[in-house]
C-alpha positions in Angstrom: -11.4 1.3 -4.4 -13.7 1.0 -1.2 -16.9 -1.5 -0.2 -19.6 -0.9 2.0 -20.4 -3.6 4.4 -23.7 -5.0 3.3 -25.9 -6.3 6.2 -26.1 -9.4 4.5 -22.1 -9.8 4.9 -21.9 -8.7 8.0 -22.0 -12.2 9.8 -18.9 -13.1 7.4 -17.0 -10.0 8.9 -17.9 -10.6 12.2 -17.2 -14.3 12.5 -13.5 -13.8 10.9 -12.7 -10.8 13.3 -14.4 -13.5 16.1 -11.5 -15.9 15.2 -8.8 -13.7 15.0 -9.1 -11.8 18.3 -10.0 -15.2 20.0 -6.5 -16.5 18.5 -4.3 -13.4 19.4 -6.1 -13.6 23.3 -5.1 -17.6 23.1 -1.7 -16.1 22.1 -1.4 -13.6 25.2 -2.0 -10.8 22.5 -4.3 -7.8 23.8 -5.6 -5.5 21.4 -4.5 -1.9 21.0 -6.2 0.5 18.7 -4.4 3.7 17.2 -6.2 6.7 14.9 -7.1 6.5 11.4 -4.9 9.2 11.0 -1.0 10.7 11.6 1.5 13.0 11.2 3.5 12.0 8.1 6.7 12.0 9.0 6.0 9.2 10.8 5.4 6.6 8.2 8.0 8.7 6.0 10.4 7.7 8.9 9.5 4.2 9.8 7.9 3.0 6.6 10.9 4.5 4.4 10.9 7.3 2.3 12.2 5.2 -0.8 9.2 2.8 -0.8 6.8 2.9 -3.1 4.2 3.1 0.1 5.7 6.5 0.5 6.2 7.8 -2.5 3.0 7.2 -4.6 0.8 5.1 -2.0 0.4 7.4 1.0 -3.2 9.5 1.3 -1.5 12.7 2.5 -3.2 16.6 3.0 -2.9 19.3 5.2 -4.9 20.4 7.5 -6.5 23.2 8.7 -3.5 24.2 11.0 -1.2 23.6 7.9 0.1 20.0 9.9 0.9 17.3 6.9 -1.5 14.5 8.2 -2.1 10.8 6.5 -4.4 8.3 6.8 -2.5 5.2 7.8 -1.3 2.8 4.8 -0.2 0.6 7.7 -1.0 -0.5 11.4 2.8 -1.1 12.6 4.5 2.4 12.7 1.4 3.4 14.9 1.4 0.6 17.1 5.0 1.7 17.6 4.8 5.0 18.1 1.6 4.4 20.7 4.0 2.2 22.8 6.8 5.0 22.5 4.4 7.4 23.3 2.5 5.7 26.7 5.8 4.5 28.0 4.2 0.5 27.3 8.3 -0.5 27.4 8.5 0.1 30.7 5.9 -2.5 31.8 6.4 -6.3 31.2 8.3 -7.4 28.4 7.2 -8.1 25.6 4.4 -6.0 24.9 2.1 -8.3 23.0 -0.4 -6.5 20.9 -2.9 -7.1 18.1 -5.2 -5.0 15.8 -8.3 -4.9 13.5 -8.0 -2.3 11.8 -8.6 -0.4 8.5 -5.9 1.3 5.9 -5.2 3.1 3.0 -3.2 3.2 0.0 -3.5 4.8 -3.0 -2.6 2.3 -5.2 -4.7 0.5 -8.7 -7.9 -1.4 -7.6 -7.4 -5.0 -8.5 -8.4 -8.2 -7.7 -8.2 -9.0 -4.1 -6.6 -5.3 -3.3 -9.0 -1.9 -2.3 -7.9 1.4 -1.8 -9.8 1.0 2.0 -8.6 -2.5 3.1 -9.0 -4.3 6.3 -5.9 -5.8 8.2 -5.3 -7.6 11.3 -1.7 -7.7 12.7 0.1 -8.6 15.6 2.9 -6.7 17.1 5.9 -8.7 20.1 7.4 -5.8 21.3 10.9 -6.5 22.9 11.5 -9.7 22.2 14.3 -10.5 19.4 14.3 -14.5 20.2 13.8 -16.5 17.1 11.1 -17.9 19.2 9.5 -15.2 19.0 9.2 -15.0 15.1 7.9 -18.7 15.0 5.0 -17.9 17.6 3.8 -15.2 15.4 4.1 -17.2 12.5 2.0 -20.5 14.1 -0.6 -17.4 15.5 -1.1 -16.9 11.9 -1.3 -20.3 10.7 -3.8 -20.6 13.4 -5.9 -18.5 12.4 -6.3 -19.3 8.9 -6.3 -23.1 10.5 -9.5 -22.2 12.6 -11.2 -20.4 9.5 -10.8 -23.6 7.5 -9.1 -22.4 4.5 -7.6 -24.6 2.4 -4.4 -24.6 0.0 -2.4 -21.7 1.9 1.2 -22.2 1.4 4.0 -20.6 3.8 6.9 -19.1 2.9 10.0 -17.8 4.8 13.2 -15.9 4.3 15.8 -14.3 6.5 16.4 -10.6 4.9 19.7 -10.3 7.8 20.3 -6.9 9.7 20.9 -3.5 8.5 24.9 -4.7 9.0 25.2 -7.7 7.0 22.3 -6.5 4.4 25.0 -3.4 3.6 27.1 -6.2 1.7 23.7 -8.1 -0.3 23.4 -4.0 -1.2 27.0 -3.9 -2.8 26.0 -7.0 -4.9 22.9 -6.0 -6.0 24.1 -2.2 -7.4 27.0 -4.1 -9.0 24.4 -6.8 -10.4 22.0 -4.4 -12.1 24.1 -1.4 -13.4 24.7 -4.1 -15.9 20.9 -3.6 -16.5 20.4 0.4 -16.4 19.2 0.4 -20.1 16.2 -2.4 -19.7 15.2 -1.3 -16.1 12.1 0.7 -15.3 12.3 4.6 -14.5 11.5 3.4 -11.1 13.7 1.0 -10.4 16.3 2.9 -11.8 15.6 5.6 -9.0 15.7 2.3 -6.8 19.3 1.4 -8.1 21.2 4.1 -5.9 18.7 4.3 -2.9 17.0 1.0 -2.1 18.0 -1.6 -4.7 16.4 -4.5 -2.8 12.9 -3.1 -3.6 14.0 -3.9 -7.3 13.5 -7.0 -6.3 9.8 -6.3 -5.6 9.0 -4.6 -8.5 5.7 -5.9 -10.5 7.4 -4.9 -14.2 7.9 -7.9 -16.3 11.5 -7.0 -17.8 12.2 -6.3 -14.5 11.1 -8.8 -12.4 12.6 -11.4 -15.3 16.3 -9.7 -14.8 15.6 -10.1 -10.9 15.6 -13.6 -10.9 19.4 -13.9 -11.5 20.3 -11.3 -8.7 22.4 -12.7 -5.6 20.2 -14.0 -3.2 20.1 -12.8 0.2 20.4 -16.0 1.9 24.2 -16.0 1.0 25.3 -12.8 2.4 23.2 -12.8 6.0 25.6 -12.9 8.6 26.4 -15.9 11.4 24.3 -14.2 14.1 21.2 -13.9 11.4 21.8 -17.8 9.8 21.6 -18.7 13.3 18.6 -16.6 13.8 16.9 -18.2 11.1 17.7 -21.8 11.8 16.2 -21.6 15.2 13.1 -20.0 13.4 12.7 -23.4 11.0 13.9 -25.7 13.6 11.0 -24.4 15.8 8.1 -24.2 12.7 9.4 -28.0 12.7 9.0 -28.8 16.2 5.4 -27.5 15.9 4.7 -29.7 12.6 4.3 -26.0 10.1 5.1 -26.9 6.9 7.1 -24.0 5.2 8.8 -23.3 2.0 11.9 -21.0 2.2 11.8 -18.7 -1.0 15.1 -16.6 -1.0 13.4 -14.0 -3.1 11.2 -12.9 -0.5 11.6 -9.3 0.5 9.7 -6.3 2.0 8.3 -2.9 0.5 8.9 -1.6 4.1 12.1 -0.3 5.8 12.2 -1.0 9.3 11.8 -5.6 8.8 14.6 -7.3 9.7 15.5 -10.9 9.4 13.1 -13.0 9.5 9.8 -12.3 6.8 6.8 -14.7 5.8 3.8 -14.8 3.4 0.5 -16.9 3.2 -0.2 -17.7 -0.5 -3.0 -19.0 -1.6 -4.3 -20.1 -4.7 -7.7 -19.8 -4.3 -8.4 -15.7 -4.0 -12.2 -15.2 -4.6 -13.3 -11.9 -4.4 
């Protein structure tokens, strides 16, 4: 679940990271850099105590004081908490801020996935413009632009606010109780606390019954469709060709509207 960075890979390392922080400074991004480790309750809090990060991914111990401390499965919750902490709101808005950095989950080694795995991120703090969503989104096409990879496809959805997601909820409880005897053990623990993350679940049955569920698109409210329209109309303006995949949804709590994924075809490691 971990790799040692061989001297003979290093350049590879280097020359992404290169791009990527050259990108984010061409962006007005600076970087900001938080510890490997935290108290849990904050990822329980911002991360979401019904996601499967939480609940079986997280590395979590005590220490010697008897504080519950884990080693980060994700760089947003600290970025946030760094701002909260050092008062960052109260200088120019938004706070624009990127990160190398490296996390861990206790998941099942697989192809393209490590227990120890490296992630760069960007964080526009204070800003809820659709504008806003499209400039990280063209950041990221721009860097995987500038590294010259090939057949990346983009995808986009709109998962609405917590207000207009409470009525996709309704739907979705109603849509698979008619399923409780073919669901998982886990998604039926999902069914009465989080059943979007059904949606995101990696069982067969499951994920086969999940492609008939309402669709999310249909139940956002006016202020999100608007949202999400100015989102496309600027990908347009910049020439980003997307794909909007309605079945896109997140394993973390705190996204809102608008979400995105790179897919590519082509993983090789």
């Amino acid at each position: 679940g971990t790799l040692d960075m061989l001297p003979r890979d290093a350049h590879k390392w280097h020359y992404i990271e290169k791009v990527a922080r050259e990108t984010a400074s061409l962006y007005g991004f600076r970087e900001l850099r938080t510890p490997v480790f935290e108290k849990t309750e904050l990822f329980q809090r911002s991360v979401g105590d019904t996601t499967d990060v939480v609940q079986k991914e997280m590395y979590t111990f005590n220490d010697k004081g008897g504080r519950s401390i884990t080693l980060r499965p994700e760089g947003t919750a600290g970025v946030m908490r760094s701002v909260l902490e050092h008062g960052l709101f109260n200088e120019a808005l938004p706070v624009k801020a990127y990160y190398l950095t490296t996390c861990y989950r206790y998941e099942k080694p697989q192809k393209g996935r490590l227990r120890e795995f490296h992630q760069f991120g960007v964080e526009c703090i204070g800003a809820a413009a659709p504008t806003a969503d499209a400039e990280v989104i063209i950041l990221g096409k721009s860097v995987l632009d500038r590294l010259n990879l090939k057949n990346i496809t983009l995808e986009i959805n709109s998962i609405g606010c917590p207000e207009c997601r409470a009525e996709y909820t309704k739907a979705l409880k109603e849509y698979f109780a008619q399923y409780k005897s073919e669901l998982c053990a886990t998604c039926l623990d999902r069914l009465d606390r989080n059943p979007m993350r059904i949606l995101d679940c990696k069982s067969e049955i499951c994920g086969k019954i999940a492609e008939n569920a309402p669709k999310i698109l249909d139940y956002i409210c006016d202020d999100c469709k608007a949202h999400f329209e100015e989102v496309k109309a600027c990908l347009d303006c910049a020439g980003v060709e997307y794909i909007v995949n309605p079945s896109i949804v997140r394993g973390l709590d705190y996204y809102t509207k608008t979400v995105f994924e790179f897919l590519s075809n082509g993983l090789a490691i």
